[in-house]
N, C-alpha and C positions, 0 to 999 in steps of 0.2 A: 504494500500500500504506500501510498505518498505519506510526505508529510504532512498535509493539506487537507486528507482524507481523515473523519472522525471513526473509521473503523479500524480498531488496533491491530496490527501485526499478531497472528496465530504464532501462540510460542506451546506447540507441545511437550516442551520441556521444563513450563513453570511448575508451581505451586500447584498448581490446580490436576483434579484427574483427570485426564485426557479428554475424554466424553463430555464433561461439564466445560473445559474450553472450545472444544466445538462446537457447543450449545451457544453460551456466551458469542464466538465470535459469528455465527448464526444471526442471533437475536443481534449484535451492532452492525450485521447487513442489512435486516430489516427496518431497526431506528433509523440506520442513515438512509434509508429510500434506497437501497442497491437492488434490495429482494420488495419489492410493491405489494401491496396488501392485493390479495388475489392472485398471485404469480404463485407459478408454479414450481416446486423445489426439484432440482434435478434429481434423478434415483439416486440413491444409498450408496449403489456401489459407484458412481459417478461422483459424488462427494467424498467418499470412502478416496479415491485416487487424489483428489481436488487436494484434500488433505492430510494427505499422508499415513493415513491410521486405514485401520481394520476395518470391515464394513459393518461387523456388529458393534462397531465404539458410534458411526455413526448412527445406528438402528438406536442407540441409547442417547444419542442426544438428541434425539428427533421424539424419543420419551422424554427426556426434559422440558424441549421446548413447547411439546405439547402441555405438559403439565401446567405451563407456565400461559398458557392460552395463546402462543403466536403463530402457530400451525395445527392443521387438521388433516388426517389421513382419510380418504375417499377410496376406499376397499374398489380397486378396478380401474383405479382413473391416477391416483397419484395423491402429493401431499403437496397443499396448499400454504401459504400465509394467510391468517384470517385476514378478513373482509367482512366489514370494517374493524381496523386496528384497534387494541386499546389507546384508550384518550394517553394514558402516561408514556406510551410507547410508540406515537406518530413522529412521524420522518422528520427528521430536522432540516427545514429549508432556511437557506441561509438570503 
């Protein structure tokens, strides 16, 4: 990412467990407008490569950020970004 850009750099080797920084850095694709409320998240295992990890690390952070209400899995069709966003969690237009 640039320096300009408010989506931080994926560091799979912080603090954090792997899974939960993919989730995180997920969820600051979608605050910063990259991933659009309605758009559709590319497969697992296409993320899974995107980011370096296991395809079941991202199968679990795709359980976090559901948890967290920012995507929704449509059995047959794919996994979403909700539409419409939470209020606390809209794109930052600068």
């Amino acid at each position: 990412m640039t320096e300009n850009s408010p989506i931080p750099e994926f560091n799979p080797q912080g603090p954090q467990l792997v899974y939960v920084a993919v989730a995180d850095h997920i969820a600051a694709r979608i605050t910063a407008g990259e991933l659009a409320a309605g758009a559709r998240l590319p497969a697992e295992r296409d993320l899974a490569k995107e980011y370096g990890v296991a395809y079941l690390t991202v199968r679990r952070a795709a359980g976090v950020l559901r948890e967290r209400g920012l995507i929704l899995t449509v059995h047959g069709k794919g996994t979403f970004v909700v539409d419409p966003l939470p209020e606390d969690i809209a794109p930052h237009r600068a």
